[in-house]
Backbone bond lengths (Angstrom), bond angles and torsions (degrees), N, CA, C in turn:
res aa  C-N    CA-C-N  psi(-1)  N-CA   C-N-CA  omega(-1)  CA-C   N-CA-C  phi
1 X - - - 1.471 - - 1.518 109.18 -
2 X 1.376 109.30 139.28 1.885 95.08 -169.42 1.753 90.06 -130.79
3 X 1.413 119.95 155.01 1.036 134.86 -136.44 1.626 99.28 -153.29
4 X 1.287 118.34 92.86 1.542 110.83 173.86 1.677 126.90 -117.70
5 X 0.702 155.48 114.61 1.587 148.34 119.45 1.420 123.83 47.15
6 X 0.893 158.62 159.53 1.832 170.82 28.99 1.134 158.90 -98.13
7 X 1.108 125.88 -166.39 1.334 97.61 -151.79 1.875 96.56 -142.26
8 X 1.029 117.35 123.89 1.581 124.64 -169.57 1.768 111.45 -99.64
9 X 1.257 105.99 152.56 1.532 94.87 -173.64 1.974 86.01 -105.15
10 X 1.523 112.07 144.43 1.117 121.59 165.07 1.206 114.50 -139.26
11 X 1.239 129.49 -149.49 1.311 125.24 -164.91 1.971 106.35 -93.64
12 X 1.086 117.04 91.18 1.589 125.51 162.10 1.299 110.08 115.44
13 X 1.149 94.64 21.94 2.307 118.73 173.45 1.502 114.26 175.40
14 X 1.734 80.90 -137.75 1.684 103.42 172.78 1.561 93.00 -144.16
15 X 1.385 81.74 148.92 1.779 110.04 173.01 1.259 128.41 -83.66
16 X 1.143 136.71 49.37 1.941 116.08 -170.35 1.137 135.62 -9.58
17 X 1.353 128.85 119.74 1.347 110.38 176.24 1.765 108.94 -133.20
18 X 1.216 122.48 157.73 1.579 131.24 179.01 1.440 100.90 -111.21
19 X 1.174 124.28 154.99 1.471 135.95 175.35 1.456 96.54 -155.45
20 X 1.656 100.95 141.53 1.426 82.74 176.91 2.048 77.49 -144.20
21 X 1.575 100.34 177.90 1.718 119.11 -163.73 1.338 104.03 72.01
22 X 1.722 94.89 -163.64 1.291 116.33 -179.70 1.505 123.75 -33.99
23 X 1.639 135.48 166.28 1.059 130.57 -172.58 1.657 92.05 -134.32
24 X 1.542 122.54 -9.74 1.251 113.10 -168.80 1.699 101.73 -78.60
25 X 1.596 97.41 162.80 1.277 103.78 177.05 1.586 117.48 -66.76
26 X 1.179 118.83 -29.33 1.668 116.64 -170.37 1.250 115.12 -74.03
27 X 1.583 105.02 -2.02 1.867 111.27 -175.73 1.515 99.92 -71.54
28 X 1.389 116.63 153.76 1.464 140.87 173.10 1.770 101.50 -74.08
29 X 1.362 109.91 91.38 1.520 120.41 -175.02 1.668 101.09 -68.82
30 X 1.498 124.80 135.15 1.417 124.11 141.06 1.221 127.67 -140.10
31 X 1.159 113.34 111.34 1.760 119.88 175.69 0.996 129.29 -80.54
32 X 1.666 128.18 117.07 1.486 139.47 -145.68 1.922 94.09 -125.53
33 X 1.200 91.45 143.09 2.213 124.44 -161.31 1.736 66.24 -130.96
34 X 1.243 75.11 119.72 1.922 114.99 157.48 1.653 119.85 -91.05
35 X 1.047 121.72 -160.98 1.467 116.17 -162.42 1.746 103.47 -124.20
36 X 1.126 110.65 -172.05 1.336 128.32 -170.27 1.566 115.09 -38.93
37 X 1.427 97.77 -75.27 1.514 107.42 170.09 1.791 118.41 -105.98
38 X 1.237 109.76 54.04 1.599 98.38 -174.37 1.066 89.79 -131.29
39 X 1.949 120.43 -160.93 1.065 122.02 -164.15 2.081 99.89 -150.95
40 X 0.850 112.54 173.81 1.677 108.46 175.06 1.045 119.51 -71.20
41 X 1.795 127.14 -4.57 1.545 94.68 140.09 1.419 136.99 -99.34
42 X 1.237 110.85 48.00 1.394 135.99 -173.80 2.018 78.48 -70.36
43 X 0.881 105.35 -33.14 1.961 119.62 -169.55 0.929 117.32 -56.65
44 X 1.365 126.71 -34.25 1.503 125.03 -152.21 1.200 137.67 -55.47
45 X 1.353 108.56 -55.91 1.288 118.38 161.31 1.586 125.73 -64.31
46 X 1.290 117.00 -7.79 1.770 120.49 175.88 1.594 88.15 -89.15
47 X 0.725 124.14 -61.36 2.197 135.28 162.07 1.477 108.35 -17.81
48 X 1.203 106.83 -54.89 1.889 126.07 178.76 1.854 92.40 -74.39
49 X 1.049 135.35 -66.24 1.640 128.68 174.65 1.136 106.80 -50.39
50 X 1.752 149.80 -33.81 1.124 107.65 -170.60 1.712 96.77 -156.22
51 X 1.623 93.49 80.32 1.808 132.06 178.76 1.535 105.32 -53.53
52 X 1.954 120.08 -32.83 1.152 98.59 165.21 1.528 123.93 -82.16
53 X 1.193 133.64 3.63 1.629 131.71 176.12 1.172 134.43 -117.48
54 X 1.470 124.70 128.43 1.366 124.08 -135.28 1.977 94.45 -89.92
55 X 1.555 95.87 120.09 1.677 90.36 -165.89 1.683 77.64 -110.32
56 X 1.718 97.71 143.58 1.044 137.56 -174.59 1.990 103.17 -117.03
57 X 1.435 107.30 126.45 1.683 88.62 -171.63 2.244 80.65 -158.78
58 X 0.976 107.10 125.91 1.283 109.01 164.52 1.726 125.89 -112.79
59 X 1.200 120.78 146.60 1.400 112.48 -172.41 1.616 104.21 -80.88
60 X 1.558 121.74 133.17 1.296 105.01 -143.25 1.726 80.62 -108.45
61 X 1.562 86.81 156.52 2.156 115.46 -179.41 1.862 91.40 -21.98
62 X 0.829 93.46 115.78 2.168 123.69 149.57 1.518 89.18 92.62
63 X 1.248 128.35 -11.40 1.624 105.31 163.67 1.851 121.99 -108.28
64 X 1.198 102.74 -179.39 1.526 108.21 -173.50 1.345 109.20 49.15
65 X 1.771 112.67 -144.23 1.176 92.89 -178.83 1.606 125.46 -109.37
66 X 1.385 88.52 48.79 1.598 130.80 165.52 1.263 111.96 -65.62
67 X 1.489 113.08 -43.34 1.639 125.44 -142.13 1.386 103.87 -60.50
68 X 1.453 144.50 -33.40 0.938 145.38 -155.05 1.574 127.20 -73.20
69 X 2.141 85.08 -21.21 2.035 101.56 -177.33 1.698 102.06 -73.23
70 X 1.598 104.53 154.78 1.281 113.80 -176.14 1.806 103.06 -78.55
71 X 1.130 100.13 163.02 1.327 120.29 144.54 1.664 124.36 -51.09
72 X 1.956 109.54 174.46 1.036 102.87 2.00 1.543 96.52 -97.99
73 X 1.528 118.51 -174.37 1.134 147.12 -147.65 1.715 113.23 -100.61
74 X 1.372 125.23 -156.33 1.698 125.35 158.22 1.700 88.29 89.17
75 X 1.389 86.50 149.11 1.622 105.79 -178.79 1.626 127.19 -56.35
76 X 1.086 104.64 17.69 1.756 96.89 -179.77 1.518 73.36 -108.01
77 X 1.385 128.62 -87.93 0.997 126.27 -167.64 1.847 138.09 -22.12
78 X 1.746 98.09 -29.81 1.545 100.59 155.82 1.180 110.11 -85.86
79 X 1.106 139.71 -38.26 1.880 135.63 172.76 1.378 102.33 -45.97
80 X 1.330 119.41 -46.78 1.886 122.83 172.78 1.710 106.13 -46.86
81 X 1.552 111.83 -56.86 1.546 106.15 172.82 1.242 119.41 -67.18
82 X 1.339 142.72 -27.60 1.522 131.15 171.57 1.166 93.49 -75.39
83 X 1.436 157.90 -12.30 1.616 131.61 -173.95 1.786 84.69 -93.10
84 X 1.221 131.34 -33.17 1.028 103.69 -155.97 1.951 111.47 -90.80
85 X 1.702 99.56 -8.75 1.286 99.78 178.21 1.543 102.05 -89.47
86 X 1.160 112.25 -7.51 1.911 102.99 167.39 1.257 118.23 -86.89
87 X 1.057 130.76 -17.08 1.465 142.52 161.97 1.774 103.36 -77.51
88 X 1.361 114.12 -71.53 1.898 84.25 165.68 1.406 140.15 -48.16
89 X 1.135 114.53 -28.74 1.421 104.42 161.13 1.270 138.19 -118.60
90 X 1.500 98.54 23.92 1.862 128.54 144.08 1.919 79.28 71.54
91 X 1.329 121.68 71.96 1.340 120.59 -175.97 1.695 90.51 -97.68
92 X 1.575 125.04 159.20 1.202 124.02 150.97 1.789 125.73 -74.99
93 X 1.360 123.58 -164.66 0.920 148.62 174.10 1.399 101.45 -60.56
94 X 1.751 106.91 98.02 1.553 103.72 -174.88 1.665 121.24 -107.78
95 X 1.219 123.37 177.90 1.703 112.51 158.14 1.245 122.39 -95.24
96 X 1.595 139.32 117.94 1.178 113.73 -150.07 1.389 78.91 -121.10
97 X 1.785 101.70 154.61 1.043 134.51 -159.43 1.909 112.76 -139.32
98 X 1.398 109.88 116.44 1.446 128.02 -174.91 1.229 137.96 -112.85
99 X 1.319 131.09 82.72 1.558 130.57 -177.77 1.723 109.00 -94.95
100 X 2.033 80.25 131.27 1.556 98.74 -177.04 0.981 101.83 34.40
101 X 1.848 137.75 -174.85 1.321 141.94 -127.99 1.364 104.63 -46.18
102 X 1.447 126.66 -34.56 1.981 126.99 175.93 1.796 95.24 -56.20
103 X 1.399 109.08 -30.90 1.708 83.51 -168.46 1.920 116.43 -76.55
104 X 1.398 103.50 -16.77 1.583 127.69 146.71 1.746 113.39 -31.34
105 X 1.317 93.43 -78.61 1.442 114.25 -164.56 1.652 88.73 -55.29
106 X 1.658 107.10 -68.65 1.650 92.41 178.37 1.749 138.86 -23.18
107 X 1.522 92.80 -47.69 1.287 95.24 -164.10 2.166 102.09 -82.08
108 X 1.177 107.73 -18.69 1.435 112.63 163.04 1.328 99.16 -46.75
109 X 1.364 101.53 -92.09 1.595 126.03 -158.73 1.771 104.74 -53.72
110 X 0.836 136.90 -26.18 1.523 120.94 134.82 1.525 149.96 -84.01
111 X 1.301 90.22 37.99 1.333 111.84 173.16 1.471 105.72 -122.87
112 X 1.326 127.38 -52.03 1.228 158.25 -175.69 1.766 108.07 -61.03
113 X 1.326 116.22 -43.30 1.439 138.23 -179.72 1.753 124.39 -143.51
114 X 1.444 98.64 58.86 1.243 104.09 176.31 1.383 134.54 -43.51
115 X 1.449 98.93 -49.17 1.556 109.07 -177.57 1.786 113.57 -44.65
116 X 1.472 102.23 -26.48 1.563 107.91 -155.42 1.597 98.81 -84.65
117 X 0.825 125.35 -2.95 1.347 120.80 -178.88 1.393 114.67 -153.79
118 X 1.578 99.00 141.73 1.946 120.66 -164.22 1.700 91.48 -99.25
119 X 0.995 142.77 -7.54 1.707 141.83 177.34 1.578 119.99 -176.74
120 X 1.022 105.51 165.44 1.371 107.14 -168.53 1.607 95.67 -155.51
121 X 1.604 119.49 129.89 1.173 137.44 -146.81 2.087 95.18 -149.90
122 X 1.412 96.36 102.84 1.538 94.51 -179.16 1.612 92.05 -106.43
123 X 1.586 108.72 150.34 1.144 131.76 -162.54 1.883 99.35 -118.59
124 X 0.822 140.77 86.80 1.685 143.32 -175.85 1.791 119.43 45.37
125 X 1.768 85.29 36.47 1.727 94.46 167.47 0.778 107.01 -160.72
126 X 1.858 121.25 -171.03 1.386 115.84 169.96 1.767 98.11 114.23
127 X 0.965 114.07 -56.58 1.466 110.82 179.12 1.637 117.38 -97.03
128 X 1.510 114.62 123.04 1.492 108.25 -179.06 1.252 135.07 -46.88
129 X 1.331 118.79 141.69 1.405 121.37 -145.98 1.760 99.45 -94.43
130 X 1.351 110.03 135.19 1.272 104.29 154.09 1.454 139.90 -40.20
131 X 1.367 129.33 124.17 1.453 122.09 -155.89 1.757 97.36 -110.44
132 X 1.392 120.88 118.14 1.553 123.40 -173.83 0.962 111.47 -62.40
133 X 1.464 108.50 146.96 1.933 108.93 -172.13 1.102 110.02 -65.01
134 X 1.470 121.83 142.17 1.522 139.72 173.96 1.302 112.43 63.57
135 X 1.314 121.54 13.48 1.327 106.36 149.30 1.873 127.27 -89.05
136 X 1.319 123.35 122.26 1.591 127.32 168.12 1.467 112.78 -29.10
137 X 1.065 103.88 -162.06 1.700 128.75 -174.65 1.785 93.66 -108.38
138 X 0.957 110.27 -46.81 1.543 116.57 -176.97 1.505 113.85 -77.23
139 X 1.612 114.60 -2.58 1.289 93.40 151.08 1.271 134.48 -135.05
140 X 1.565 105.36 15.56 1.650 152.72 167.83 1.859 86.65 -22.43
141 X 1.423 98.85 -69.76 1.733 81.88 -165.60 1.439 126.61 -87.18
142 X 1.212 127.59 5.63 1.497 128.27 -175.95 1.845 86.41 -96.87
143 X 1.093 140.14 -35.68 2.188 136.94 -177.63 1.439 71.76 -70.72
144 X 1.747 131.85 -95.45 1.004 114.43 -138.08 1.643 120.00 -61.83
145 X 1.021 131.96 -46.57 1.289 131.66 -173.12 1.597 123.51 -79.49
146 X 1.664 107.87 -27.07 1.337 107.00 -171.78 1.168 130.66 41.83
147 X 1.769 110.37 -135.53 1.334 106.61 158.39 1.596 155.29 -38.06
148 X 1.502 98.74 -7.22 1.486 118.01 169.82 1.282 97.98 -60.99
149 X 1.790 103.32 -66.86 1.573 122.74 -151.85 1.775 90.48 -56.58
150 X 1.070 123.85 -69.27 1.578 137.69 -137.88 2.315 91.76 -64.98
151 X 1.044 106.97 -35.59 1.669 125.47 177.29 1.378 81.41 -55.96
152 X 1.346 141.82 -39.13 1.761 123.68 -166.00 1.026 122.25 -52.12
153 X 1.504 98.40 -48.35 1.603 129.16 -166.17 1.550 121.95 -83.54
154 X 1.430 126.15 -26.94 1.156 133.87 137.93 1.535 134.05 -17.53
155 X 1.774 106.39 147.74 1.290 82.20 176.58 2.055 88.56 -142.28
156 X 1.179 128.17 176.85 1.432 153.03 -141.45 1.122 107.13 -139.23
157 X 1.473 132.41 136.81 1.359 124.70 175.02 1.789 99.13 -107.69
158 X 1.616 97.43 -22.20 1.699 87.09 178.67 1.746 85.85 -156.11
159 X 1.749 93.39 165.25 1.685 93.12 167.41 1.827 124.70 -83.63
160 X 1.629 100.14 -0.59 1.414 89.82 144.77 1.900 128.22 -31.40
161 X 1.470 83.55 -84.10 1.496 98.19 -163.47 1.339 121.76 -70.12
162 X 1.918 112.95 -8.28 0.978 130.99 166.81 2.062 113.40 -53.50
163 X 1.571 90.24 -49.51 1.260 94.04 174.08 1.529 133.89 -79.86
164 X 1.331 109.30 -18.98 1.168 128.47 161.05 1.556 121.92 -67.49
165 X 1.304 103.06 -7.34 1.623 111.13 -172.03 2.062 98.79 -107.03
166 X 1.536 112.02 -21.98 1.338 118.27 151.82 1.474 127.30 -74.27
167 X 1.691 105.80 -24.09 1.313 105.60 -179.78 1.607 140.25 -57.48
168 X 1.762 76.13 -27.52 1.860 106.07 -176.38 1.130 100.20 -105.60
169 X 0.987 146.08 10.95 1.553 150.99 133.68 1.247 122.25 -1.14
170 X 1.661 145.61 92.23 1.381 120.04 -166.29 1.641 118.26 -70.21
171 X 1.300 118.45 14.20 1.643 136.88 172.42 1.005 97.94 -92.14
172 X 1.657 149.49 -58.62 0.745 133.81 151.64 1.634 160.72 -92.39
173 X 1.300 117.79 -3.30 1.575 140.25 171.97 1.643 99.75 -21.23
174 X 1.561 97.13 -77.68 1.854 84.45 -159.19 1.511 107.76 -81.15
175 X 1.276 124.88 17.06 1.308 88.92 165.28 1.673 120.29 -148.42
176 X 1.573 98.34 31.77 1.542 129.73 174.42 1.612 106.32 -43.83
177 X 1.026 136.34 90.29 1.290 132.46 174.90 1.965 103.52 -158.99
178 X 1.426 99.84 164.04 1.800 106.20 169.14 1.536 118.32 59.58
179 X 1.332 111.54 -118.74 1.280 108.86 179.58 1.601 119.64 -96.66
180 X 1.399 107.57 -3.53 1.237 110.31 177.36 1.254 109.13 -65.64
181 X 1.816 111.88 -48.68 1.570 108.71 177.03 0.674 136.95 -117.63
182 X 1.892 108.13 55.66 1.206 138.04 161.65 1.916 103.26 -115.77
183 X 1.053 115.18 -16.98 1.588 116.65 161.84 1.268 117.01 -84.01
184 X 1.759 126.74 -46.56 1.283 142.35 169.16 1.860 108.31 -33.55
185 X 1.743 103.60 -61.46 1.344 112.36 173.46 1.819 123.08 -51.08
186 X 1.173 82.92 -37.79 1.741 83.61 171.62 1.356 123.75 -49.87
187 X 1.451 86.86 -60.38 1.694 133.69 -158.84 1.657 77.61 -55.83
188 X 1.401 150.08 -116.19 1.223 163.53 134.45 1.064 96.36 62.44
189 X 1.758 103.82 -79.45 1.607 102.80 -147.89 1.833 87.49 -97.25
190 X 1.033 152.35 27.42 1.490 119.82 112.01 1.282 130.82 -94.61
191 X 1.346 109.36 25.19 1.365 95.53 167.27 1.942 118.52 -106.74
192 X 1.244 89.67 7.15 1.637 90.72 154.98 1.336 127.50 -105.83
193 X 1.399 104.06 160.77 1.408 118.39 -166.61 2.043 112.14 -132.81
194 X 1.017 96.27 169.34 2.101 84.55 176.01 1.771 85.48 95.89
195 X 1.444 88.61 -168.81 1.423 117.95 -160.39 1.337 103.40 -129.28
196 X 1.681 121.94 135.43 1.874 96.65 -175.69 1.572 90.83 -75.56
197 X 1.752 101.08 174.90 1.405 117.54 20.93 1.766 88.08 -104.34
198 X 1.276 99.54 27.47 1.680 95.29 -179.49 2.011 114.79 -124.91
199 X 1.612 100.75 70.17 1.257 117.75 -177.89 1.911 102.95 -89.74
200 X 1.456 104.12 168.11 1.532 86.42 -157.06 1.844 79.84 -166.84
201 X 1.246 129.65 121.15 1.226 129.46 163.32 1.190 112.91 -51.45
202 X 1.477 104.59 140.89 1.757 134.52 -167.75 1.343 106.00 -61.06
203 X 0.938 152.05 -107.43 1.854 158.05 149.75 1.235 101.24 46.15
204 X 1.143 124.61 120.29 1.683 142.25 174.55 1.506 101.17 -84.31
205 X 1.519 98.60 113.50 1.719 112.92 161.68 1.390 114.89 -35.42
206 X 1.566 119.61 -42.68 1.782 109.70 -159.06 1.640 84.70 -110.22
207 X 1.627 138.41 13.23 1.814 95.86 147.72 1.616 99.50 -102.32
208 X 1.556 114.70 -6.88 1.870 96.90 170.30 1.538 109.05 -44.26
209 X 1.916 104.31 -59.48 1.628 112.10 -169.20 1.741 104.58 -60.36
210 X 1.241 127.00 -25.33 1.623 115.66 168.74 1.158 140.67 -47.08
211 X 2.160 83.70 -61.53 1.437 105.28 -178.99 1.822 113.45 -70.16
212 X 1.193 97.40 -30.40 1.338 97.60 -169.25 1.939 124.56 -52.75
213 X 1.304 98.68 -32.83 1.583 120.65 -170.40 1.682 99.24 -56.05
214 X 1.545 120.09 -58.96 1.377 115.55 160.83 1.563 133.99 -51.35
215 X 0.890 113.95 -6.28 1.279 132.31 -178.63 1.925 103.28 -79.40
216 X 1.306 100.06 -8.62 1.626 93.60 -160.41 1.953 101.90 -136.93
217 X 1.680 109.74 23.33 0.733 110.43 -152.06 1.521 155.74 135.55
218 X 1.495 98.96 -15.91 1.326 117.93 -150.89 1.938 88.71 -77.84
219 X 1.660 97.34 163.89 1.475 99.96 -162.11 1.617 112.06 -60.44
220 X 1.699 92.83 -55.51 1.758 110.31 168.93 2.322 116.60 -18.20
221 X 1.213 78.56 -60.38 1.559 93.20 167.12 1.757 134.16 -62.78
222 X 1.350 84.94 -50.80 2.010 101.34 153.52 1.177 122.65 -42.09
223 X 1.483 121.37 -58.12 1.551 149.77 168.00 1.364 97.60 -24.23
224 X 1.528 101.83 -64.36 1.723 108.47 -148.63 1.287 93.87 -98.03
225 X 1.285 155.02 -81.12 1.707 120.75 169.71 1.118 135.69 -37.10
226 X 1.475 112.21 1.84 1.894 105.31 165.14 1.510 92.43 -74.94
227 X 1.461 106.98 -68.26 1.847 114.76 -168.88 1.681 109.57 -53.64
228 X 1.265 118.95 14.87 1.891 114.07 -175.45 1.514 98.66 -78.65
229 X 1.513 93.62 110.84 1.954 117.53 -175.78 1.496 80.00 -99.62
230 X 1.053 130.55 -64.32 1.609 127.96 -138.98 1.284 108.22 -90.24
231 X 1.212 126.49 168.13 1.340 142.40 -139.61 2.203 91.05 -107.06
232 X 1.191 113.75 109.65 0.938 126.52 168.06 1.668 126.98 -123.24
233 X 1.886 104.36 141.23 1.163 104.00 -174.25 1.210 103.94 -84.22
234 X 1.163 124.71 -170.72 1.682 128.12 171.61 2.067 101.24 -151.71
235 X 0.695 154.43 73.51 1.456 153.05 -172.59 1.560 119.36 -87.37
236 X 1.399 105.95 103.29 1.391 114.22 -169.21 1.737 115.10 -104.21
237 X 1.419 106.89 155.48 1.184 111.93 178.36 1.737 107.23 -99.70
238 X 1.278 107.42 155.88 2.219 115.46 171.70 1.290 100.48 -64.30
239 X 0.869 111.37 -62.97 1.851 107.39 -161.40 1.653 102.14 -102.61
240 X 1.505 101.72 -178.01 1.343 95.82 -152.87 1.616 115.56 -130.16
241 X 1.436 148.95 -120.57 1.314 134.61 172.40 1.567 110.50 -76.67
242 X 1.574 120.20 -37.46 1.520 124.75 165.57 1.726 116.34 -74.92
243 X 1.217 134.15 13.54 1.065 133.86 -144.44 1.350 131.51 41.75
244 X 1.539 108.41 6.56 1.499 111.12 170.66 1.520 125.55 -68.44
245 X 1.554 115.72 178.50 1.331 119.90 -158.50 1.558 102.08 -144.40
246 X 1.200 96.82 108.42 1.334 128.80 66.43 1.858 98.07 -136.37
247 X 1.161 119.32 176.10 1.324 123.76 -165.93 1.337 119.01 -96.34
248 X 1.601 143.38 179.62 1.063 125.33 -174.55 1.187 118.79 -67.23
249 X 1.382 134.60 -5.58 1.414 123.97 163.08 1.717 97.94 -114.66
250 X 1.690 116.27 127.63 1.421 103.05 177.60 1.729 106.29 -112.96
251 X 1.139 110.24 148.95 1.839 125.30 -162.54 1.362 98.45 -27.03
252 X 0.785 135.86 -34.01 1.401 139.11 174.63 1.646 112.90 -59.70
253 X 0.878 108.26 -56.48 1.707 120.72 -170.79 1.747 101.05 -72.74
254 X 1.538 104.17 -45.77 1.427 95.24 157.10 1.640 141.89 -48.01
255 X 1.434 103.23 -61.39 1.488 122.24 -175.25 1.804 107.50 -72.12
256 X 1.458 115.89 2.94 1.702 136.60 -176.94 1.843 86.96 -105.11
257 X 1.066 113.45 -50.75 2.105 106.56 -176.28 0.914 124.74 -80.36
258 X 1.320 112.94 -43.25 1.521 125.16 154.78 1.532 122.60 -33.47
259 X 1.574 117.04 -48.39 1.451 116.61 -153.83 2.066 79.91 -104.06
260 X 1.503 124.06 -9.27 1.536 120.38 -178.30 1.733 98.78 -78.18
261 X 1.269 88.59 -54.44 1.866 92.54 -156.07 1.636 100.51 -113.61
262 X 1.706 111.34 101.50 1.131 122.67 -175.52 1.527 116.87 -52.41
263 X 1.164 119.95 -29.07 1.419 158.55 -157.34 1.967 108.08 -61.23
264 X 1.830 96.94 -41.30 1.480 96.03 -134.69 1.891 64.96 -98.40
265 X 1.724 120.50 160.19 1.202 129.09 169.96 1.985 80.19 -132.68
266 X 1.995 90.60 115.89 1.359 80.25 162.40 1.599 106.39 -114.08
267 X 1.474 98.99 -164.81 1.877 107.33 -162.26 1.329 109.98 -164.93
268 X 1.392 121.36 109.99 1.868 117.68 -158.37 2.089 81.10 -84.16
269 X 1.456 95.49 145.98 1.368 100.53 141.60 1.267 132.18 -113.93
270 X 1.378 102.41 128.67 1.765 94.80 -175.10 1.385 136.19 -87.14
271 X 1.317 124.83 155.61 1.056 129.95 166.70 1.537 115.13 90.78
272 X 1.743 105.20 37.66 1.978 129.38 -166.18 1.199 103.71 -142.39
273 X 1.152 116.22 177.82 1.179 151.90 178.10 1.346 140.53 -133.69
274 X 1.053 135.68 148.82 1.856 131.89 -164.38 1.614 97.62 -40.84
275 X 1.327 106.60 -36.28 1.982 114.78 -174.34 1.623 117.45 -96.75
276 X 1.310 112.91 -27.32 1.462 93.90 -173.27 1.395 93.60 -108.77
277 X 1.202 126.40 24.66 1.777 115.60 179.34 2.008 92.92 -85.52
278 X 1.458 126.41 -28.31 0.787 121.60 162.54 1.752 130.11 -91.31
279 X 1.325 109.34 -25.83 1.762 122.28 -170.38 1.644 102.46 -96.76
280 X 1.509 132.23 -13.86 1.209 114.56 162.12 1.278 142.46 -127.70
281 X 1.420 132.32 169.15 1.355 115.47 -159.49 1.332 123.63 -53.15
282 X 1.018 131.52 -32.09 1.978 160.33 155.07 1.540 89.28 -31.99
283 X 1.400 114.91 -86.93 1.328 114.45 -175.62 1.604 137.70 -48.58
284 X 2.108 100.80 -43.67 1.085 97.10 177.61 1.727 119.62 -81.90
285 X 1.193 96.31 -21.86 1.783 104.12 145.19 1.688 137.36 -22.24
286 X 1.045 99.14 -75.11 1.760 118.77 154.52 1.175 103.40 -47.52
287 X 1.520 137.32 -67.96 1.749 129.24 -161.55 1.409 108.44 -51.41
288 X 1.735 97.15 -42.92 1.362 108.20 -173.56 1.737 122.77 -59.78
289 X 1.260 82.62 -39.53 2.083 73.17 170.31 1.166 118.79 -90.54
290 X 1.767 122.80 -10.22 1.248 100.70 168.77 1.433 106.87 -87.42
291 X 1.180 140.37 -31.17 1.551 127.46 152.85 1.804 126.16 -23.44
292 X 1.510 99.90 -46.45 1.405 87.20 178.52 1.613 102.04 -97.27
293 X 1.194 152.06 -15.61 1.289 153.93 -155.99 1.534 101.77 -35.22
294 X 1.633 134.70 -58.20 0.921 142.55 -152.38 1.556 110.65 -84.47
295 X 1.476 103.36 -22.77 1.712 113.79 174.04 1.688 99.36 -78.21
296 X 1.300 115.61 -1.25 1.671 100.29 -172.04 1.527 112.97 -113.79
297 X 1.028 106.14 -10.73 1.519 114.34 165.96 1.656 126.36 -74.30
C-alpha cells in the first residue's frame, strides 16, 4: 500500500493532503474529513483495511499541516476545500466519508456539491449534538470537548512524552497494543509542531472555537439535513471521547433522528469508542465494510 503527501492550493495557501492505495483511475475513490482536533492520519488504519481503494483524506484549514491557513473557518468553508482538492487532483465521483466534526463537513459538502459524491458515510458525527442543560454557549466547548480542548494549549518537551500523554488516554489505556499503537504513534508525533523542549499540538484554538458552534446546530448544517434525499449511513460508537457510556449520540438522540430524517440508516459498532471506531482494527473493520457494502451487491 503506498501512501504519499501534497499539498493543494486553496483559498489563502495550500491544504495538505494524504492519499494512500492505488493511483489508477478505475480504483473506488473515498475521501475521509477527520474530526475536530485531529489530522489525516486519523485514517490509517481504515487505509490499512481497504489497500484496494484510493483514500483521499486532507488535514483540514488550522489543523495538521493545515494549521497555518487563515480563517474564517465552519463547515461550508471546509466543504469549499474538499471541492477544491478534488478538482486539483482531478479525483472522480467519490464516497465521502466523515468522523466527528468531518462527519459535519460531510454532510455540508454533500449538500453543497452533490454531483461529487455517490454516498456519504458519517462515522460518530454529522448530526447536532445535544447541548446539556444549563450550560451557555461560552461553556459549550470546555463540557463537550474537555480534554481534547485543554491538550491544545499544552506544551511537550519531546514526542516521547507526547505519546505517553496519549498512552493514558481513557480511549485508549486498556487496549493500546498491535496496530493500534503503531497508528496512535504516528498519529502523535505528527501532530506536533514547535521545537522541543517547547512542542505544542498543531490545531488552531480559534477554528476549534469556529468549527465547533456548527457542531451543535449551526444553520449551514440545518440546511443540509433538512434537504437529505439520499440514503445515508450514520455509524456510531457506545462510549464516547473518555470511553464513557453512553456515547456521543445516546439511544435517545438516536431513536429522535432516526424517526426525523428518514434518509439516515444508522448502525452502532460495538465494542469502540469516539477514537478507536476509527484508529482500530475493530473499528476500521466496520468502516471497511460499510465502504465496500455497495460494491458487493
Amino acid at each position: 500500500m503506498t501512501y504519499r503527501v501534497s499539498d493543494v492550493p486553496v483559498e489563502g495557501g495550500e491544504l495538505r493532503v494524504g492519499e494512500w492505495g492505488p493511483e489508477d483511475s478505475a480504483a473506488l475513490t473515498v475521501i475521509a474529513v477527520h474530526g475536530i482536533t485531529a489530522s489525516h492520519l486519523a485514517w490509517a488504519a481504515i487505509a490499512q483495511a481497504l489497500p484496494q481503494v484510493h483514500l483521499v483524506a486532507p488535514d483540514l484549514r488550522g489543523r495538521g499541516r493545515s494549521a497555518g491557513l487563515p480563517g474564517p473557518f465552519g463547515m461550508a468553508r471546509h466543504a469549499a476545500d474538499l471541492q477544491a482538492v478534488i478538482e486539483a487532483l482531478e479525483l472522480p465521483r467519490a464516497i465521502l466519508v466523515g468522523h466527528s466534526m468531518g462527519g459535519f463537513v460531510a454532510v455540508v459538502a454533500a449538500h453543497l456539491y452533490p454531483d461529487r459524491f455517490s454516498e456519504v458515510i458519517l462515522i460518530d458525527g454529522g448530526l447536532p449534538l445535544a447541548i446539556p442543560a444549563g450550560v451557555g454557549k461560552e461553556e459549550l466547548l470546555e463540557v463537550t470537548l474537555g480534554p481534547a480542548l485543554a491538550r491544545l494549549s499544552m506544551t511537550f518537551p519531546d514526542r516521547a512524552t507526547y505519546l505517553e500523554f496519549w498512552k493514558e488516554h481513557p480511549a485508549f489505556a486498556d487496549n493500546l497494543r498491535g496496530d493500534l499503537l503503531e497508528h496512535l504513534t504516528d498519529y502523535a508525533s505528527y501532530d506536533l509542531t514547535g521545537t522541543e523542549p517547547q512542542l505544542h499540538p498543531s490545531t488552531s484554538l480559534e477554528a476549534v472555537r469556529q468549527d465547533s458552534m456548527d457542531q451543535f446546530g449551526g444553520a449551514v448544517v440545518q440546511a443540509a439535513l433538512k434537504e437529505l434525499r439520499k440514503p445515508v449511513c450514520l455509524l456510531t460508537a457506545p462510549r464516547g471521547l473518555l470511553n464513557q457510556s453512553p456515547g456521543l449520540y445516546s439511544p435517545s438522540e438516536i431513536e429522535r433522528w432516526s424517526a426525523e430524517l428518514p434518509a439516515l440508516r444508522i448502525r452502532q459498532v460495538p465494542d469502540v469508542n469516539h477514537y478507536t471506531i476509527v484508529m482500530s482494527p475493530a473499528g476500521a473493520s466496520a468502516v471497511a465494510r460499510e465502504v465496500l457494502r455497495g460494491r458487493q451487491h
